[in-house]
Kinemage of the C-alpha trace (Angstrom):
@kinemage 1
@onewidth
@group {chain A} dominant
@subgroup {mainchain}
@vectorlist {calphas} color= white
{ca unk a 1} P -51.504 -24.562 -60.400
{ca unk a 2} L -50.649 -26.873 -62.902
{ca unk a 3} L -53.637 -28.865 -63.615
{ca unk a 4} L -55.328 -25.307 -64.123
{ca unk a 5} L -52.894 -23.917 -66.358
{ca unk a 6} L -53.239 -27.174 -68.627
{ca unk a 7} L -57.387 -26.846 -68.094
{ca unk a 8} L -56.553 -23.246 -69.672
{ca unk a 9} L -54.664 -24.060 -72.780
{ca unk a 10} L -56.903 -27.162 -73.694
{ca unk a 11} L -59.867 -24.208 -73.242
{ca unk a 12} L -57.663 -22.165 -75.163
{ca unk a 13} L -57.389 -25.024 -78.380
{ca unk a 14} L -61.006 -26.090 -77.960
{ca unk a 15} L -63.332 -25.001 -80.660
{ca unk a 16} L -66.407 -22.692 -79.176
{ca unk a 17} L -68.963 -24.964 -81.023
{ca unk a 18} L -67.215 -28.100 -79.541
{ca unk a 19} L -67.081 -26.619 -76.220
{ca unk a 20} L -70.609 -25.165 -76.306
{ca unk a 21} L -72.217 -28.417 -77.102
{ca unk a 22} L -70.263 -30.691 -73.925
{ca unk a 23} L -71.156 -27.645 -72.195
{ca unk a 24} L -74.638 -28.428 -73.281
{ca unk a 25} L -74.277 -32.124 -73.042
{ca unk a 26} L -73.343 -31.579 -69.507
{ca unk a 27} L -76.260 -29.178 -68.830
{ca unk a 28} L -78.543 -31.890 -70.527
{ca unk a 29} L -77.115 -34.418 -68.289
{ca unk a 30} L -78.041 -32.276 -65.231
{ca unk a 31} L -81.154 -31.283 -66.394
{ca unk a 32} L -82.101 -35.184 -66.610
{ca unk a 33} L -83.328 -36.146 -63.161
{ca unk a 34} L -85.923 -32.986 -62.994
{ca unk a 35} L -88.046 -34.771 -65.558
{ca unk a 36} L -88.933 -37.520 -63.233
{ca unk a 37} L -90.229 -34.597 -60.515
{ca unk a 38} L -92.366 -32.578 -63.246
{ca unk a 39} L -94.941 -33.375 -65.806
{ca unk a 40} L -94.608 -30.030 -67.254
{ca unk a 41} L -93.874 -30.656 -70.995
{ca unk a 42} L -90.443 -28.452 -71.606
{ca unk a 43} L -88.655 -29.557 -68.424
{ca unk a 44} L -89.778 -33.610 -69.828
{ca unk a 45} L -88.707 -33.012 -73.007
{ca unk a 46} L -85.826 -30.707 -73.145
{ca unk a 47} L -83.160 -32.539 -71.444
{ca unk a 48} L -83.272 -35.906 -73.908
{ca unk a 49} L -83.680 -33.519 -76.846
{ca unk a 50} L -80.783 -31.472 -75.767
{ca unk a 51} L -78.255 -34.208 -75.071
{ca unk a 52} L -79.536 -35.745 -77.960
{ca unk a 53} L -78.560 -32.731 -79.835
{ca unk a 54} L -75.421 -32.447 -78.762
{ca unk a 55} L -74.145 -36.205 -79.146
{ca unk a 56} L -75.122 -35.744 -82.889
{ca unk a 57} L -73.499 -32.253 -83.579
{ca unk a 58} L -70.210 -33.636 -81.721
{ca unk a 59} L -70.479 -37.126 -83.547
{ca unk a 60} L -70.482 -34.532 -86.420
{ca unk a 61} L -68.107 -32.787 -85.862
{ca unk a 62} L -65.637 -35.471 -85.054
{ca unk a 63} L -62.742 -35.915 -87.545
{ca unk a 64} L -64.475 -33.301 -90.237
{ca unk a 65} L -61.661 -30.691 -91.082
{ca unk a 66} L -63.263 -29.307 -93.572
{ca unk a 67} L -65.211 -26.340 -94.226
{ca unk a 68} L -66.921 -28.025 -97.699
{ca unk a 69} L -70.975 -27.684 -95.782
{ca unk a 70} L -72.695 -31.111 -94.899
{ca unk a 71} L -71.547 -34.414 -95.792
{ca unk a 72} L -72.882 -36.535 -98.861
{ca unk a 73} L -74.169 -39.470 -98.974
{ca unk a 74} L -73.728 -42.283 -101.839
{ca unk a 75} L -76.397 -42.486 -104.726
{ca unk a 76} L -77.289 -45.740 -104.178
{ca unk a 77} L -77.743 -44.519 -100.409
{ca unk a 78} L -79.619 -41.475 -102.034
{ca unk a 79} L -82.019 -44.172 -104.470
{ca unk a 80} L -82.719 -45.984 -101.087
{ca unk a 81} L -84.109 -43.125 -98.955
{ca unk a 82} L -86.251 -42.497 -101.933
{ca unk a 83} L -87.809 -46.302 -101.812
{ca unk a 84} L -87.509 -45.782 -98.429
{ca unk a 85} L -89.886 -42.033 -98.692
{ca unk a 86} L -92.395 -43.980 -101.130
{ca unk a 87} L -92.929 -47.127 -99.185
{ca unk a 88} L -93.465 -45.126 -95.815
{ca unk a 89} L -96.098 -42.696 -97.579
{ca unk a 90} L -97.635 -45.756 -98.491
{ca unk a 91} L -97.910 -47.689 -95.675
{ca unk a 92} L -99.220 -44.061 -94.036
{ca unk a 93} L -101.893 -44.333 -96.563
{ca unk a 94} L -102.575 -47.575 -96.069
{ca unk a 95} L -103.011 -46.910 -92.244
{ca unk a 96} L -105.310 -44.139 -92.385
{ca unk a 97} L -107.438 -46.311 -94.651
{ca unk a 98} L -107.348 -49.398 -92.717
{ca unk a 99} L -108.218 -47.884 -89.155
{ca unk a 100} L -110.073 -44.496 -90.292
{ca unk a 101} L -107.848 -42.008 -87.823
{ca unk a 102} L -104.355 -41.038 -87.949
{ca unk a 103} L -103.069 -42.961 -85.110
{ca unk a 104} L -100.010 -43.143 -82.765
{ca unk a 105} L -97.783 -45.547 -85.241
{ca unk a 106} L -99.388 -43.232 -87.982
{ca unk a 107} L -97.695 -40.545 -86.870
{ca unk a 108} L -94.194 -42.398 -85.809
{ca unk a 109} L -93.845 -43.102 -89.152
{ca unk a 110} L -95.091 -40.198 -90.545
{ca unk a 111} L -92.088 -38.479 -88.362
{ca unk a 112} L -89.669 -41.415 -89.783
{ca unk a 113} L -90.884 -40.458 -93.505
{ca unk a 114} L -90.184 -36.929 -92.566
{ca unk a 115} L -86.429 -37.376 -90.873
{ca unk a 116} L -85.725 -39.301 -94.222
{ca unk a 117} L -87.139 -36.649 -96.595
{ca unk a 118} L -85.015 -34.316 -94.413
{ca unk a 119} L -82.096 -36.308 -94.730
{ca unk a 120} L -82.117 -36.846 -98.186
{ca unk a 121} L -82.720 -32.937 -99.213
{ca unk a 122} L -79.656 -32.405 -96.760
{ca unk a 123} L -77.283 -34.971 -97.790
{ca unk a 124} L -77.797 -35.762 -101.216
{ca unk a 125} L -74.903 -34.674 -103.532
{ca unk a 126} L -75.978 -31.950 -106.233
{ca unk a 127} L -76.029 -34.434 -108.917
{ca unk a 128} L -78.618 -36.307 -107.490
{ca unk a 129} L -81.096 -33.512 -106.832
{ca unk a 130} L -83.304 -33.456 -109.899
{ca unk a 131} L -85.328 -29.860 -109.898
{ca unk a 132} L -87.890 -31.596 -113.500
{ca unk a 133} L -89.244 -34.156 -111.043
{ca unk a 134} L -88.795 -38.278 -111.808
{ca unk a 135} L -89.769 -37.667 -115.224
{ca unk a 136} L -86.914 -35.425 -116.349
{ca unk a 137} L -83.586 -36.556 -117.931
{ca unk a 138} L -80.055 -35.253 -117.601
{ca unk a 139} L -78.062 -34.023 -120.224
C-alpha cells in the first residue's frame, strides 16, 4: 500500500503537460515495434515523430520555471541562423540548377532551411526582429 500511496502523491505533484508527454513517450515507445510489421505510412511514421515530440517538449520543459513564452536565443546566434537561411537557399538554388529536378538532398535541405527559418522567427528576441526588412535602421 505504500508504494501506491507514494505513486499517488508524485501523480498528485506532476504537471499534466509533463505527465501527458512520458505518457506519450511511453505510448511512442510501444507503438515502435508495429512499424517493422506495416508499411502503412501513419503507423511508420507516428511512433518516431511522437517520441520525438515528446523528448523535445520534456527537454523543454526541464528546469524552465517561468511563464515568460519561449526561450531566446543570443544575437550573434540570431545573425548566424540568418547566414545560415541565405547560404542554404543558395545552395537549394544552386541544386535545382545543377541537376534540373528538385531532388532528395534538395528537399533535406530545403526542410533544414525551413526548421531554421522556424527557429529563428520563434526564438529570436524582439529586438532582433526587424519588420523594414535588411535595409531599415533602428532608432
Amino acid at each position: 500500500m505504500n508504494l501506491i500511496s507514494s505513486i499517488r502523491e508524485r501523480l498528485q505533484q506532476t504537471e499534466l503537460d509533463v505527465l501527458a508527454a512520458v505518457v506519450g513517450l511511453v505510448l511512442a515507445l510501444g507503438l515502435f515495434p508495429i512499424r517493422f510489421f506495416s508499411s502503412q505510412i501513419f503507423i511508420v511514421t507516428l511512433p518516431p515523430i511522437l517520441g520525438a515530440g515528446c523528448i523535445l517538449y520534456l527537454a523543454a520543459s526541464r528546469g524552465t520555471e517561468t511563464t515568460d513564452g519561449l526561450p531566446t536565443l543570443t544575437p550573434s546566434v540570431t545573425r548566424l541562423l540568418s547566414v545560415g537561411i541565405f547560404f542554404g537557399l543558395a545552395a537549394m538554388v544552386t541544386l535545382a540548377v545543377l541537376q534540373g529536378e528538385r531532388s532528395v538532398l534538395f528537399m533535406d535541405i530545403g526542410g533544414v532551411v525551413g526548421v531554421l527559418l522556424l527557429g529563428q522567427i520563434l526564438l529570436s528576441p524582439d529586438e532582433e526582429l526587424r519588420s523594414g526588412g535588411v535595409f531599415s535602421h533602428r532608432s
